[in-house]
Structure formats: C-alpha cells, structure tokens
KELUM-955979 format. One record per residue (C-alpha): x, y, z; residue in one letter. Coordinates in steps of 0.2 Angstrom, whole numbers, plus 2048, in hexadecimal, padded with zeros to 3 digits. Layout:
residues N
XYZa/...
//
This chain:
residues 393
800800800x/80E80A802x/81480C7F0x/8018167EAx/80581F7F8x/8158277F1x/8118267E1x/8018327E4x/80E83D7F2x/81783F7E2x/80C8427D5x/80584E7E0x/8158567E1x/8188567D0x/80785F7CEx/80B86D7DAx/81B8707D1x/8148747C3x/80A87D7CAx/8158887D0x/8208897C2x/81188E7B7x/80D89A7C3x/81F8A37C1x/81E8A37B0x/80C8AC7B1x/8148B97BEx/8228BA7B1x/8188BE7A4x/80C8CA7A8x/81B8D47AEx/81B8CD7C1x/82D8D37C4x/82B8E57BFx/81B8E57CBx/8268E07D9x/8358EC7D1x/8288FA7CFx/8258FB7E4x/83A8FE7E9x/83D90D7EEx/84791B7E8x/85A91A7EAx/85D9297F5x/853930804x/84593A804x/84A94C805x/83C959804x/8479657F9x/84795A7ECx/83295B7EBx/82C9627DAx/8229717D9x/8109727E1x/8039757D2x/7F89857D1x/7E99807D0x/7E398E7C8x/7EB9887B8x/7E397C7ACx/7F29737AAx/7EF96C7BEx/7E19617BCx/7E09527B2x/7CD9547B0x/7C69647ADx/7B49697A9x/7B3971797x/7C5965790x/7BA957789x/7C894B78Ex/7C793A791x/7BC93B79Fx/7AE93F797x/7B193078Ax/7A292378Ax/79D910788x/79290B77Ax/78390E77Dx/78591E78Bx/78892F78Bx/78F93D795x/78394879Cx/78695C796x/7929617A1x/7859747A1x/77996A7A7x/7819607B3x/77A9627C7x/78895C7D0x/79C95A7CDx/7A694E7D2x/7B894F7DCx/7C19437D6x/7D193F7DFx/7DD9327D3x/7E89247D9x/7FA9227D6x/7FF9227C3x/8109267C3x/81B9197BEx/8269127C8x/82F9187D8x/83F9207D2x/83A92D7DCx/8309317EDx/82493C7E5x/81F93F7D5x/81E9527CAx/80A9567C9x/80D9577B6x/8139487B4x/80F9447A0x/807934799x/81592C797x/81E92E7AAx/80B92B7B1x/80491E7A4x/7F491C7AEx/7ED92F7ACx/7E392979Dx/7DD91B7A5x/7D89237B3x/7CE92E7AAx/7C792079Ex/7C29147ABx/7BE91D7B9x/7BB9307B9x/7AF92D7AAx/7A49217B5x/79C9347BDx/79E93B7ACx/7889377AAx/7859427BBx/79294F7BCx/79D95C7B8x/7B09517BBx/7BF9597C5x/7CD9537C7x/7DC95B7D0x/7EE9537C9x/7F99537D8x/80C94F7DEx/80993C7E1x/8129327EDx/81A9227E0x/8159117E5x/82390F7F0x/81F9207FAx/80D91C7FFx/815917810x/81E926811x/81693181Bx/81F940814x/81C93E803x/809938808x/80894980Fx/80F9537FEx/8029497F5x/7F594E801x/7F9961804x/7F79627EFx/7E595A7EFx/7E19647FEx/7E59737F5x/7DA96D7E6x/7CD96B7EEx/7CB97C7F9x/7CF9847E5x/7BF97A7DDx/7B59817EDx/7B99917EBx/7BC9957DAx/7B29857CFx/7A497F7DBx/79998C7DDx/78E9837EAx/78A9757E1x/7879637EAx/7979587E7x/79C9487E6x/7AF9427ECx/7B69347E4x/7C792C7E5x/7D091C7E3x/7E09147E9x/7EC9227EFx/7DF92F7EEx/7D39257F9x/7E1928806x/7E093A804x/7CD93B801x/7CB935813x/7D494481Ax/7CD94E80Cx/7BB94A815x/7C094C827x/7CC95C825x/7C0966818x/7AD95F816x/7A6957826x/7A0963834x/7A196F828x/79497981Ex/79B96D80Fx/796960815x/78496480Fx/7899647FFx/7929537FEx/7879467F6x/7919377FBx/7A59347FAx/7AA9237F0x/7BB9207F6x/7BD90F7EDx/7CD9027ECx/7D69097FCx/7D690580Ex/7C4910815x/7C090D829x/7AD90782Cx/7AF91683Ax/7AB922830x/799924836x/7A092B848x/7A7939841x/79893E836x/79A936824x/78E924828x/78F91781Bx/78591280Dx/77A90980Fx/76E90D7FEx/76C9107EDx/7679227F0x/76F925801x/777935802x/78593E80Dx/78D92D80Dx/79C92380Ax/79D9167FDx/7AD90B7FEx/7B48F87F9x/7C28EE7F1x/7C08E27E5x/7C78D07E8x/7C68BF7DFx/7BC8B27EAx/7C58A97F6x/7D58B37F6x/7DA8BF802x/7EB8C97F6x/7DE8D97F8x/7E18DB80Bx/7F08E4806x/7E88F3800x/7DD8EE811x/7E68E9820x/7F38F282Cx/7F1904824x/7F791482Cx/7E8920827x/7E293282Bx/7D593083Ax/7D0940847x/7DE94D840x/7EE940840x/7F6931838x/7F0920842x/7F490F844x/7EC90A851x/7D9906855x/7D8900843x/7C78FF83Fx/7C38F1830x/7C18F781Ex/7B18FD81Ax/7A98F480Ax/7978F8801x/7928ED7F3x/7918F67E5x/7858ED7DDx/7788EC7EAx/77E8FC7F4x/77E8F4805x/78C8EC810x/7828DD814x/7798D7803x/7838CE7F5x/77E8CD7E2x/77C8C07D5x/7858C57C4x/7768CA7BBx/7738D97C6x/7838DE7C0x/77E8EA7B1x/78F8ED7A9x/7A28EB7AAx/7AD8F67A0x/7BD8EF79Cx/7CE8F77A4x/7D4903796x/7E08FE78Ax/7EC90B77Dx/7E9914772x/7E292077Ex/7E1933774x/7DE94177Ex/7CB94477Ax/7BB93D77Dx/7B892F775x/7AC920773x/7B291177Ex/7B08FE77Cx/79D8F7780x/79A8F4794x/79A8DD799x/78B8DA7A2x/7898CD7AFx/79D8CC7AFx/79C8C87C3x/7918C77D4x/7988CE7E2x/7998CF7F4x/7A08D6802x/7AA8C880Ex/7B78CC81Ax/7B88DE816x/7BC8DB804x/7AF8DB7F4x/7B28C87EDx/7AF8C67DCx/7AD8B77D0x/7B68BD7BCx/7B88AD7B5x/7CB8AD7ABx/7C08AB79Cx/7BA8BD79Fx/7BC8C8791x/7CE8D078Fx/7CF8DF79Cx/7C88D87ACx/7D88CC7B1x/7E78D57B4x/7F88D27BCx/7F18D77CEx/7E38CB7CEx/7EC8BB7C6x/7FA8BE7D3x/7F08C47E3x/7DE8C37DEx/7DB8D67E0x/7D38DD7D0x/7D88EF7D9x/7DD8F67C7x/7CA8F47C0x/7C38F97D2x/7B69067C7x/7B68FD7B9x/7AF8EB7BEx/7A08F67C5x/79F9047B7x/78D9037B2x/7879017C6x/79290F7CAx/78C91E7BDx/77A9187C0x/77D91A7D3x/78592C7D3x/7769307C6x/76992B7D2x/7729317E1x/7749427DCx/7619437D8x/75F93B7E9x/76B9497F0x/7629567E7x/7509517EFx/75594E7FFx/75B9627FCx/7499687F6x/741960804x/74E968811x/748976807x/738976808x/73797181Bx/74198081Dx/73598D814x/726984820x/73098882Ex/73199A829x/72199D827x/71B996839x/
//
C-alpha cells in the first residue's frame, strides 16, 4: 500500500510544481518584475528642497479636467451621453490616484506629461467620465507622492497641501454654491478623507456635499461619528460611498486595506484602526450582495490610443459580475474568459482588480450620482420649503 501512496505524494508534487512554475512565468509576463521594481524607492533621501513647484490653480494648465476642455472626461460608451455641461446641477471634485510612473523620485511635478504619468488618460477615460451624465468634472492635477512615497508622510503631506489648495480655489472662484460631489480613488482617497474632515464637515459646505465616493483605498466605517454616516441607499445623500474590489476567495486586496496610517480628528493615526468601510455598489447597501444580472454594465480598463478629446468609448459588458461585500472587501466573480480589460496583472497576481475599481461598476456608478444628485436636490426643496412655512408662522 505504500508504493500508491508515493506515487500519488509525487504526482501531487509534480502538480504543484508546475503550478508554480506556470505561475512565474504568468508573473513574468504580464510584467510582474517591473510591478515589484516599480514600488523601490528613490536612491537618495527625501529632501523638501528638491519638491517641484506647487501649481496655481488659477491656471488651466493645473487641472487635468476642466469644465469647457472637452477632454477625455467627457468621452462616452456606446449608447450614453454626457450631459451639457450648462445644464449640469451639480459638479463633481474629483481627486485622482497615483499615475506617475515609477518611483525615481519622492514626489512627482504636478505637470507631469502623458508619458512620465501614463495613467492621466486613463483616469480620465475610465473614471472621471463615470460623473460625466450628472455634472460639471473637476479635477485638480497635484504634486503626487510615487508609489514608493505613499508611506512617506512628508511627501503624503505635499500631495495633500496641493489638493487642499484646489479645492478651497474651485469653492471660491468655480463653485458658486452649487451641491458637490467628491470623488477619489487610490491615493486621492487618502487625501479626500482629510479633504472632508479639514474643509466640508461642520461646516456650511457640508450642506452642499451630496455624498463623497472615496473608492479603491483604505475608508474607516467611523465616519458616521464625525458627521459623514454611510450609505446606506440608492438615493442617500450627505453620505459616504466606499469599497475595494477583490476576486472571491482571495484576500491580495487587504493591502490597499489593512494596517494603514490615515488622517482621523486633525492628525496621522495608527492606532484604533477602525475596519474598511465597504457599500456594494450594486445594491447600495453594506449588507445585501447582488447576482450578475443586476450588474447593468462594465466598461473595459482603457487601452492606447488615447487622444486628448472626447471621444466615443467601447460598448459597456453587462452581467460581467455579482458582487458582495465580505470581510471588508467587495468580492467579485470575472471569469478569465471575461472580455479583454477586466483581468490585469493585479488581480492574476493578488486577486485585487484595484485598477478597474470604477470601471467594473461604470453603468451602476453614473446611474447612482444621476439619481443621487436629483435626490440631493429634493431633499433641498423640501428644506426649502419647510423653511418658508416656518417664516410665515
């Protein structure tokens, strides 16, 4: 009985080698190396002298989207269009995650071109142009920290003082009092959360805000003790929308998750961690999952040639995926056999489609902000309203 018994230990062996050896080759190919290459740091210390120049915002040329450019933000999916920016009721303050390339340095020039920050237009194609059916699109560029520097608190805190600086501009100079939405991903979700705790909530502003979707980043489900509750609805407003997208059954996502130093109460923290707040975007709530046909379209993550205008993008993948929220991640099911543009290096290596965080969920998202600012701007008139019958008592 012995001998079926080594002969299965090493065929089982065998197995799991080649498992393994196809598995390096897959991280070879799709560029594995330069993913890990990409995350060393510079090679000299971070010296605030060497900082590039702070943007003026008062410039064109300090935004990457800019109501009135038709750039690629207000590009469109068959079958959508972009609402007329003049009739537009809300905006949206869109803060963008890291696209510089590389970590050569600590933190990257605001004005970095294409070519040094390959993701502008892909941030702009597949997820600025998610708001583009509801609202008029800012967003500010900024002096990023590089991949490596998002644990630099230094280089955090350039990034930061830039989107900071943005937004008191758009406020002053651009919003005009209209309702707002924030938005962010990534690195910009780290700095929306302090955006929201140092400049909207307890202040007038917040009555503007009509909800903040800080999506593919570390979000505490906190936020409801300091004014900013969850949502909890497809037209739940003054709210906070947040998750991060993670093949069934793996858990690579908890690095974007897990162990974060964040902005909580006016200071940098690490302790008390609160766990990552997640809403389905699908369904709206934290608690209720969705089967794939409630998914009403997934727009692929944007391949070159890009351009530099508006432009027609591919048609939307309905029922690509369910989704649900589990351990503080949103598990998804995209089969390999998905259409090219929803499998990337990230998820075959760690299961975390972090890189297609909007566009997995594109239709769902711009029907959403559609329907919430119409929510927003109701819940207003009936503020409205009770207010003039109080006047008049």
């Amino acid at each position: 009985m012995s001998w079926p018994k080594r002969r299965w230990c090493r065929t089982t062996l065998i197995a799991l080698a080649s498992v393994v050896v196809a598995g390096l080759i897959a991280f070879t190919a799709i560029g594995g190396w330069g993913l890990i290459a990409s995350l060393r740091g510079p090679d000299h210390a971070y010296d605030p002298r060497a900082v590039p120049p702070a943007p003026d915002y008062a410039a064109s040329e300090a935004w990457l989207a800019l109501p009135g450019r038709n750039g690629l933000e207000r590009s469109t999916p068959v079958g959508l269009a972009a609402i007329d920016e003049r009739a537009a009721l809300a905006d949206v303050f869109f803060v963008h995650p890291t696209t510089f390339k590389g970590s050569a340095v600590w933190v990257a020039p605001f004005d970095a071109s294409d070519a040094a920050a390959p993701l502008n237009p892909v941030v702009l194609l597949g997820q600025v142009s998610v708001f583009n059916g509801c609202c008029r699109l800012y967003a500010p560029r900024y002096r990023q920290a590089t991949l490596a520097a998002l644990k630099e608190p230094r280089a955090m805190q350039v990034a930061y003082s830039d989107v900071a600086a943005a937004f008191r501009y758009y406020i002053a100079h651009l919003n005009h009092g209209r309702s707002f939405i924030i938005a962010s991903h990534s690195q910009g979700t780290a700095h929306a959360i302090r955006l929201l705790q140092a400049e909207i909530l307890g202040s007038p502003l917040q009555r503007q805000l009509v909800a903040a979707y800080l999506i593919g980043g570390y979000v505490p489900d906190t936020f409801g003790d300091i004014g900013l509750p969850m949502c909890v609805g497809a037209r739940h407003t003054g709210c906070v929308i947040s998750y991060n997208t993670s093949q069934a059954g793996r858990t690579g996502a908890r690095m974007i998750t897990d162990n974060k130093t964040y902005w909580w109460r006016g200071a940098l923290t690490t302790q008390g961690r609160s766990d990552a707040l997640c809403v389905n975007p699908l369904t709206w709530r934290p608690d209720r999952p969705a089967a794939a046909d409630a998914n009403p379209g997934s727009l692929p993550f944007p391949a070159a040639p890009f351009g530099s205008v508006a432009k027609r993008m591919p048609a939307l993948v309905p029922q690509l995926t369910a989704a649900k929220c589990r351990g503080h991640l949103l598990e998804v099911d995209i089969p390999w056999s998905a259409p090219a543009g929803f499998n990337d290096k990230l998820s075959w290596v760690f299961g975390s489609y972090h890189l297609n965080d909007y566009g997995i969920f594109y239709a769902a998202i711009r029907q959403n902000a559609i329907d919430r600012v119409a929510a927003w701007r109701s819940d207003a008139a009936a503020a409205g309203n009770q207010d003039r019958e109080r006047n008049t008592l």
